[in-house]
DOMI-968808 format. One line per 2 residues: number of its first residue (from 1); for each residue x negated, y, z of C-alpha. Coordinates in nm, 4 decimals. Last residue first. Layout:
! residues N
NUM = X/Y/Z | ... .
END
This chain:
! residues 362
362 = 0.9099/-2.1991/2.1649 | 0.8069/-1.8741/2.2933 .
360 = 0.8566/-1.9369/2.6796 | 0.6112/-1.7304/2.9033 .
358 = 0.8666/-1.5639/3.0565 | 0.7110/-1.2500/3.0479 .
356 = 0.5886/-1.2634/2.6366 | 0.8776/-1.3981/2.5301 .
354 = 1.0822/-1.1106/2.6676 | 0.8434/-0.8525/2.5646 .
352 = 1.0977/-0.7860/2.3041 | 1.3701/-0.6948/2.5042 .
350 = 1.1878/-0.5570/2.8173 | 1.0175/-0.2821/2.5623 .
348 = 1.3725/-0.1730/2.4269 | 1.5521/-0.1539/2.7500 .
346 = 1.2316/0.0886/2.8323 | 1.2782/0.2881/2.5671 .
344 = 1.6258/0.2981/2.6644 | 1.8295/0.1654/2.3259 .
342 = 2.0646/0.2639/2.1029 | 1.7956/0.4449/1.8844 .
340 = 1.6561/0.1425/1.8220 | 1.9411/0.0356/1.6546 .
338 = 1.9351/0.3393/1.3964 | 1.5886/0.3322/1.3900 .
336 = 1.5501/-0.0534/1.2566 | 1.8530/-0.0030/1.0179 .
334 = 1.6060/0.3325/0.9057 | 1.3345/0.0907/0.8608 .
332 = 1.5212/-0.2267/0.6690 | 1.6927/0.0650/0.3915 .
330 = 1.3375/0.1967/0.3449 | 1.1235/-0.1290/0.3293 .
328 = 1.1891/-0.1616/-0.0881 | 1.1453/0.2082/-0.1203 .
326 = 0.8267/0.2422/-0.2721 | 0.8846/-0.0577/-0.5172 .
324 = 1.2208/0.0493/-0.6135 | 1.1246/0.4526/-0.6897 .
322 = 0.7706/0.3695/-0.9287 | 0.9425/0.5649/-1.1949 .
320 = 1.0304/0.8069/-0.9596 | 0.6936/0.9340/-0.7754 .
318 = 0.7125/1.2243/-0.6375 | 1.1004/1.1837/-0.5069 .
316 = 1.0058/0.8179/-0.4182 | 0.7207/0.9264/-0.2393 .
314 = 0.8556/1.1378/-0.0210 | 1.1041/0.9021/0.0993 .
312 = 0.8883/0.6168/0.1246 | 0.6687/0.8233/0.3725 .
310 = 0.8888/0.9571/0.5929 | 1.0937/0.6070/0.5904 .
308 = 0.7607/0.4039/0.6668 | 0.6322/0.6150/0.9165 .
306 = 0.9759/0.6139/1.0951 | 0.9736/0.2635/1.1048 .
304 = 0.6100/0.2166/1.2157 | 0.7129/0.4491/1.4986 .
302 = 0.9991/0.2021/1.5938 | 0.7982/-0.0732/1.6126 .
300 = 0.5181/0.1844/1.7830 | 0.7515/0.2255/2.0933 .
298 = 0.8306/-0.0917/2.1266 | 0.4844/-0.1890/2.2007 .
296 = 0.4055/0.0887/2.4526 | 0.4491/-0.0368/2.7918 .
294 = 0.2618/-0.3625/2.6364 | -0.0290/-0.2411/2.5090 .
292 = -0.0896/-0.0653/2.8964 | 0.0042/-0.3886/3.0187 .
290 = -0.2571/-0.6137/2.7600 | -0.1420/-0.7571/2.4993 .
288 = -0.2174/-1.1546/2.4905 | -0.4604/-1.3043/2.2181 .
286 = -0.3366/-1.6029/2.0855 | -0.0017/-1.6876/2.3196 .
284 = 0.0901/-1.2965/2.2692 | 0.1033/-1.3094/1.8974 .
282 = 0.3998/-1.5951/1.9551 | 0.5567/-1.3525/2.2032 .
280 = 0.5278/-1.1105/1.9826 | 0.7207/-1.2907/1.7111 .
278 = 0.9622/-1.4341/1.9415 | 1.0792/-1.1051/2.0651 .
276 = 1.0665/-0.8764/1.7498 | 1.3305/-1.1898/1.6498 .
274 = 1.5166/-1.1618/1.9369 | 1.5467/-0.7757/1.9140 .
272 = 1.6507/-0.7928/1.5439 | 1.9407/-1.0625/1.6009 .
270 = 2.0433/-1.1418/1.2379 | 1.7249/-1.0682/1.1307 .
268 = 1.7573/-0.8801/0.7708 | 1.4427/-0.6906/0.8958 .
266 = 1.3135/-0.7102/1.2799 | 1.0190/-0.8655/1.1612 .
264 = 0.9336/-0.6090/0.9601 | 0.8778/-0.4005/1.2274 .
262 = 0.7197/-0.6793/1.4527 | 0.4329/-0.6176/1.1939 .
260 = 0.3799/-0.2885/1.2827 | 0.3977/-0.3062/1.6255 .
258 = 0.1415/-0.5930/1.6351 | -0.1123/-0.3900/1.4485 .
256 = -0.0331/-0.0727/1.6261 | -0.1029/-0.2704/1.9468 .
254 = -0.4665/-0.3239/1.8196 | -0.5124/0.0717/1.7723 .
252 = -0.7043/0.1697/1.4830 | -0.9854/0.1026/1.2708 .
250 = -0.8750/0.0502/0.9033 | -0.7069/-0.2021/0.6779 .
248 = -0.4324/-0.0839/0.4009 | -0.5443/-0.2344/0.1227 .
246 = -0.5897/-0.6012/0.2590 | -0.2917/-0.6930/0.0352 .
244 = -0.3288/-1.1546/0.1145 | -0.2517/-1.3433/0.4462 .
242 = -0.1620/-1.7291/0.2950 | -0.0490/-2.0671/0.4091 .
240 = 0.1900/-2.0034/0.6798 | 0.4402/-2.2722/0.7464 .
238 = 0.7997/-2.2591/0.8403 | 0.8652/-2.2446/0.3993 .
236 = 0.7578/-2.5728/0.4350 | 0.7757/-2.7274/0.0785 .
234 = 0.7290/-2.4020/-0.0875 | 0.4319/-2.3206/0.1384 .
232 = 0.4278/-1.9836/0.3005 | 0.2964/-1.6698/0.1770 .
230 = 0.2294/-1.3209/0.4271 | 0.1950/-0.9942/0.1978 .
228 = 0.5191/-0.9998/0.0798 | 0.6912/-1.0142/0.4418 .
226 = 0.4751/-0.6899/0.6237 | 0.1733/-0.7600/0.8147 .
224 = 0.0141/-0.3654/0.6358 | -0.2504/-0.3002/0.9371 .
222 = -0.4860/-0.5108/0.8604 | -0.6626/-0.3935/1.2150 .
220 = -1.0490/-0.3145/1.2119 | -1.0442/-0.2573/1.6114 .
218 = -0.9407/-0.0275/1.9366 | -0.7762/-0.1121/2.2562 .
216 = -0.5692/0.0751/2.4130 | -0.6435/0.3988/2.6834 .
214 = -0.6697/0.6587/2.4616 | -0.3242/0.5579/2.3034 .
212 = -0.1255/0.6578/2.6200 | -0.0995/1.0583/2.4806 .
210 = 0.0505/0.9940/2.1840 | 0.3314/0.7191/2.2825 .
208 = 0.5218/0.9768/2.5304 | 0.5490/1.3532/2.4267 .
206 = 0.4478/1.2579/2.0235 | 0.5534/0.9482/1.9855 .
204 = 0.9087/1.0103/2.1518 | 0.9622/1.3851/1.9790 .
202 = 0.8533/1.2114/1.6733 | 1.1488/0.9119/1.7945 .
200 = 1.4317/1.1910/1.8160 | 1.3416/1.4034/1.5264 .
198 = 1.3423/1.1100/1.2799 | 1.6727/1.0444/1.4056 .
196 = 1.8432/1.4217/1.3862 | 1.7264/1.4053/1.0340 .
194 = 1.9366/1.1128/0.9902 | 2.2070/1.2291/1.1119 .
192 = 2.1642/1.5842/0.9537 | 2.1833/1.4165/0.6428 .
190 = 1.8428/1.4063/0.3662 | 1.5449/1.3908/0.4619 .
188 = 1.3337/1.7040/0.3740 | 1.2285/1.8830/0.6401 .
186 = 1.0955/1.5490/0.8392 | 0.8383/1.5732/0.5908 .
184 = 0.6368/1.8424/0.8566 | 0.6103/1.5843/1.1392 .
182 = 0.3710/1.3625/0.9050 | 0.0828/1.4227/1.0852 .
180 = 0.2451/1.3079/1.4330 | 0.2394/0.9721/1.3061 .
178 = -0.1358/0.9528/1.4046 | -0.1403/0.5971/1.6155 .
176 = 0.0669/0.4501/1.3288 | -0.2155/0.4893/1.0504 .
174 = 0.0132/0.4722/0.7739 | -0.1072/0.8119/0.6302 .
172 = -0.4702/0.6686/0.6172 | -0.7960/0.8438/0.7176 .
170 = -1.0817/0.6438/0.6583 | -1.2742/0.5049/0.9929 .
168 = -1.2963/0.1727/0.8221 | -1.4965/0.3006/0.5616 .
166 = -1.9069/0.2749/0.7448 | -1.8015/-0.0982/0.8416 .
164 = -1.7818/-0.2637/1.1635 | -1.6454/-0.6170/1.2721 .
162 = -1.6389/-0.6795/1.6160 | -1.2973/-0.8339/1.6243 .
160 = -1.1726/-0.9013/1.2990 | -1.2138/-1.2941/1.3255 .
158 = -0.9384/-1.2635/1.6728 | -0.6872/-1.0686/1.4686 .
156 = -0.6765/-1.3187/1.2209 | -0.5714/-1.5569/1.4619 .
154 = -0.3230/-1.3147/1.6190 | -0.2077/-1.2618/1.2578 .
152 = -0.1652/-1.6388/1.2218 | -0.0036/-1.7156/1.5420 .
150 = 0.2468/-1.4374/1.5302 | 0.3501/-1.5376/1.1607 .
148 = 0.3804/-1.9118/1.3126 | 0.6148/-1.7868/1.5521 .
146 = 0.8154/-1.6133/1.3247 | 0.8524/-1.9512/1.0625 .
144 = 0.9401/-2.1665/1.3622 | 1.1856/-1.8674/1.4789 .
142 = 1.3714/-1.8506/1.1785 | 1.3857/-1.6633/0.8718 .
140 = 1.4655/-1.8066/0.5055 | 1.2718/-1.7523/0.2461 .
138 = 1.3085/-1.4405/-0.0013 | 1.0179/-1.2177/0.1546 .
136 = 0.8045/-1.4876/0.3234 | 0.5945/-1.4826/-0.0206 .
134 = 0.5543/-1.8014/-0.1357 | 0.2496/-2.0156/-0.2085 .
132 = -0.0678/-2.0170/-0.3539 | -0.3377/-1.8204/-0.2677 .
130 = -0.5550/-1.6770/-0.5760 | -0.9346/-1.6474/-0.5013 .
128 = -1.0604/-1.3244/-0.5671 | -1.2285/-1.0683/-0.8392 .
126 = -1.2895/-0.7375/-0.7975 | -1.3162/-0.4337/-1.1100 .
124 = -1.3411/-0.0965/-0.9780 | -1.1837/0.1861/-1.2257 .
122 = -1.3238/0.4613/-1.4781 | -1.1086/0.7071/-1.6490 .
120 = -1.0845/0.7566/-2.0589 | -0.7264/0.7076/-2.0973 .
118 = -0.8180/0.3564/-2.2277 | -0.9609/0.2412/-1.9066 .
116 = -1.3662/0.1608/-1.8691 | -1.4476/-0.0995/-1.6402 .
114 = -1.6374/-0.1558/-1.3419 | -1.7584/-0.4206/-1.1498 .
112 = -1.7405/-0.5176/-0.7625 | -1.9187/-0.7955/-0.5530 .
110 = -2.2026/-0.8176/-0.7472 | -2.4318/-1.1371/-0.8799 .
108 = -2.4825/-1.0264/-1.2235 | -2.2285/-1.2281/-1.4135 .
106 = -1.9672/-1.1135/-1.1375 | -1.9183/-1.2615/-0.7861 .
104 = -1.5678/-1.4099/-0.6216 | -1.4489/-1.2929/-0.3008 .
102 = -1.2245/-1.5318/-0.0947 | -0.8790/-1.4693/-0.0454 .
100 = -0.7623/-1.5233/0.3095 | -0.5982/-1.8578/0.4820 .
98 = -0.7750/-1.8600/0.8198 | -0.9383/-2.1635/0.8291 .
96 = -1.2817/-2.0459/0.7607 | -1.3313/-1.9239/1.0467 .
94 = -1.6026/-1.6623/1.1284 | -1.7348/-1.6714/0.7755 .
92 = -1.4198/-1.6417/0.5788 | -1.2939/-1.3581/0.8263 .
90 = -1.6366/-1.1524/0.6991 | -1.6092/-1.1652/0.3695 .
88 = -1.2978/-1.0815/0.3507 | -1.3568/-0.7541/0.5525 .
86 = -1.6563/-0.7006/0.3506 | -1.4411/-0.6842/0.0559 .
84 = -1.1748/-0.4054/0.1653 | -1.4707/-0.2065/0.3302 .
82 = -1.6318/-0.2542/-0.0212 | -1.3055/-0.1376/-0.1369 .
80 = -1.3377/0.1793/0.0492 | -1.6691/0.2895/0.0061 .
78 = -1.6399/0.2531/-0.3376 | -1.3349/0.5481/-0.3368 .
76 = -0.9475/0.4762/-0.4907 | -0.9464/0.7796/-0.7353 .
74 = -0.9452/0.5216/-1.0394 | -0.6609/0.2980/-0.8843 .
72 = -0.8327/-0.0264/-0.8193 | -0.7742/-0.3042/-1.0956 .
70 = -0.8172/-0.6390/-0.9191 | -0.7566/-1.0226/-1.0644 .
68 = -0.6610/-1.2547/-0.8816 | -0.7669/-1.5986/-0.9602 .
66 = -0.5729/-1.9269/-1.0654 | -0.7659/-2.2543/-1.1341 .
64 = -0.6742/-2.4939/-1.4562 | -0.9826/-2.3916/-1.6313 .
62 = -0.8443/-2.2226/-1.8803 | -0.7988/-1.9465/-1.5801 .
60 = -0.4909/-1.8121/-1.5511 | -0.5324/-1.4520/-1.4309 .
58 = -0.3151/-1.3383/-1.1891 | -0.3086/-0.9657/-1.2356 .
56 = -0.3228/-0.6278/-1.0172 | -0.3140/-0.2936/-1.1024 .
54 = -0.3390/-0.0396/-0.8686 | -0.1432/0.1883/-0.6836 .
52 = 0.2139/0.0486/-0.5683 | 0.1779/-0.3049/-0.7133 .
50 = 0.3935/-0.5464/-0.9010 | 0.1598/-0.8371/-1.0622 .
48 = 0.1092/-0.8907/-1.4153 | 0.0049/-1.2086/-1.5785 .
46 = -0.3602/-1.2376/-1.7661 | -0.4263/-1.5600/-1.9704 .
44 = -0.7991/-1.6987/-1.9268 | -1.1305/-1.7094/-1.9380 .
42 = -1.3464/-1.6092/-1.6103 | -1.7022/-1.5025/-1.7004 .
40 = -1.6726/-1.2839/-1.4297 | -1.7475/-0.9377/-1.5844 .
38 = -1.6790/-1.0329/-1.9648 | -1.4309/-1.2588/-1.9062 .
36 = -1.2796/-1.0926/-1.6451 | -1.2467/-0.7582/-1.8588 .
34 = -1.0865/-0.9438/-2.1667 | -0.8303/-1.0986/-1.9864 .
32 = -0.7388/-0.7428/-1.8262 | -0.7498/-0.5974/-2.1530 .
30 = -0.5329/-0.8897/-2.2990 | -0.2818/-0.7780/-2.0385 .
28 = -0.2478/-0.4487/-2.1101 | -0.4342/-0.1650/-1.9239 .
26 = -0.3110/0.1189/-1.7163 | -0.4984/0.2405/-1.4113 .
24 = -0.1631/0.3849/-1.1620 | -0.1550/0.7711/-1.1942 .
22 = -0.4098/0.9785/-0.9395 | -0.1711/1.1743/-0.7302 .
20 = -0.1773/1.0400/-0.4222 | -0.5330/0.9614/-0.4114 .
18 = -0.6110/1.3060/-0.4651 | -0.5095/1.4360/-0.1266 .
16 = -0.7607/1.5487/0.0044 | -0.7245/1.9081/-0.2136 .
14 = -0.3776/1.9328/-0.0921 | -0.0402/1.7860/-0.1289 .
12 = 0.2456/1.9773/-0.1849 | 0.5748/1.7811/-0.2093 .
10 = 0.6428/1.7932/0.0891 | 0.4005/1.9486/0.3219 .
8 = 0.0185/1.9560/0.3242 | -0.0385/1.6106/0.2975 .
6 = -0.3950/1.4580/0.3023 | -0.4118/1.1125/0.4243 .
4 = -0.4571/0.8107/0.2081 | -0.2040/0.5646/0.0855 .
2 = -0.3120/0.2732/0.0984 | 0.0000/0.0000/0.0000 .
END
């Protein structure tokens, strides 16, 4: 998803903010065949992927393997998809179990290439392993397929910790521990209901959330846990088999990584509170929050839905030809604010830390 930080106000983005505005790479398909042939070596049939800033293909190898195929989006810096690739790098070596992509080399040995677009711009070329299996988005829910969610991202939580890397201190919009920043879009969302929602839970963050995050713990998070970026075997749709979109990983809070992914938990759940609940809880078994994590848990689920309908929103007016992909969590986060907003903040916490104090998550 990446979106980097930069906004001035709606609609006006400043001089940082050229990430946002740089146009998706385009190539066709037999370009992006042609590319990994000549930078991998890789022959095969390119297939189009959706994406929000790049360009992204499953290339069928005539080999009989699948790979992925990565375009970045020509503004998208080297320091940042080295951080991307490091990251990868790194989980594979510290346990290999954990169902990531795995970083494939070019001709020359590299971890990146580059290529020349038609348009004249130049983009980074990457090349990873393709993970089969579904995306959780379109299976069915239940607890056996939350609680193995929890496990997983705990897991993966555990390989990130300790790893460093010049980028991972970039400044990213969907950086829940700095929600504040995006006060100003509140402007121009659309209802005075709604607007009087967004106001509520800023006015939240900002007087109670804010000033507790000095005292959490701090780590390269992945940060985007959301239901297409999670697979799940077709036969076993309870059973995680893949953790892929690593484009929005940076340093930040630990609890902002659970919060975010409880989040989308909560979507199309038929109990939303219960399901927050058992994913946590699950996430809690691996590597357990601590109290002050804990008091503020809730409060980040619903920050990470505001974040995402600030952001969607504005996007999708900038950017309508790309409207159904930008706004595809939008209807899910303001449901998520609306119940929320029923709720004590502290009747919220005790329901989905409900696994987590009883000890019982299966």
């Amino acid at each position: 998803m990446s979106v980097q930080s930069g906004i001035e106000g709606p609609g006006h983005p400043s001089s940082g903010d050229s990430e946002l505005a740089a146009s998706v790479p385009e190539l066709s398909l037999q370009e992006a065949a042609a590319i990994a042939e000549r930078l991998f070596g890789i022959a095969g049939s390119a297939h189009l992927l959706t994406s929000e800033r790049d360009r992204n293909f499953r290339l069928a190898g005539t080999d009989g393997v699948n790979y992925l195929l990565k375009v970045s989006n020509p503004s998208e810096p080297d320091s940042v998809v080295d951080l991307q690739t490091a990251c990868l790098e790194h989980v594979g070596a510290r346990d290999a179990a954990i169902p990531v992509p795995r970083v494939l080399r070019t001709l020359s040995g590299e971890t990146r290439g580059r290529a020349e677009l038609a348009d004249g711009r130049s983009s980074t070329i990457r090349m990873l392993t393709y993970l089969e299996g579904l995306p959780v988005k379109g299976t069915a829910h239940t607890p056996a397929q939350r609680r193995d969610m929890g496990l997983a991202l705990a897991e993966l939580d555990l390989a990130l910790d300790g790893f460093s890397h010049p980028a991972a201190s970039h400044d990213l919009l969907w950086n829940v521990s700095r929600a504040d920043r995006l006060s100003h879009l509140a402007e121009d969302i659309v209802g005075n209901d709604r607007r009087s929602l967004v106001g509520h839970f800023m006015d939240r963050f900002v007087g109670v959330v804010l000033p507790r995050l000095g005292n959490v713990r701090r780590q390269v998070i992945h940060n985007d846990f959301n239901l297409y970026n999670v697979l799940v075997d077709a036969g076993d749709t309870d059973r995680v088999t893949g953790i892929i979109d690593f484009g929005d990983l940076l340093h930040a809070a630990l609890v902002g990584e659970v919060a975010t992914a409880t989040a989308y938990q909560m979507k199309e759940a038929a109990e939303p509170m219960a399901a927050a609940a058992e994913f946590i809880g699950a996430y809690h078994e691996v590597l357990p929050l601590l109290p002050e994590e804990q008091d503020i848990v809730a409060d980040l689920v619903a920050t990470r839905q505001l974040v995402t309908v600030l952001i969607s929103e504005w996007r999708s007016r900038r950017y309508p030809e790309n409207r159904d992909y930008i706004m595809r969590h939008n209807p899910g986060a303001w449901e998520g604010l609306t119940l929320m907003a029923d709720l004590s903040r502290e009747d919220a916490r005790d329901q989905m830390l409900a696994r987590v104090r009883n000890g019982d998550n299966r």
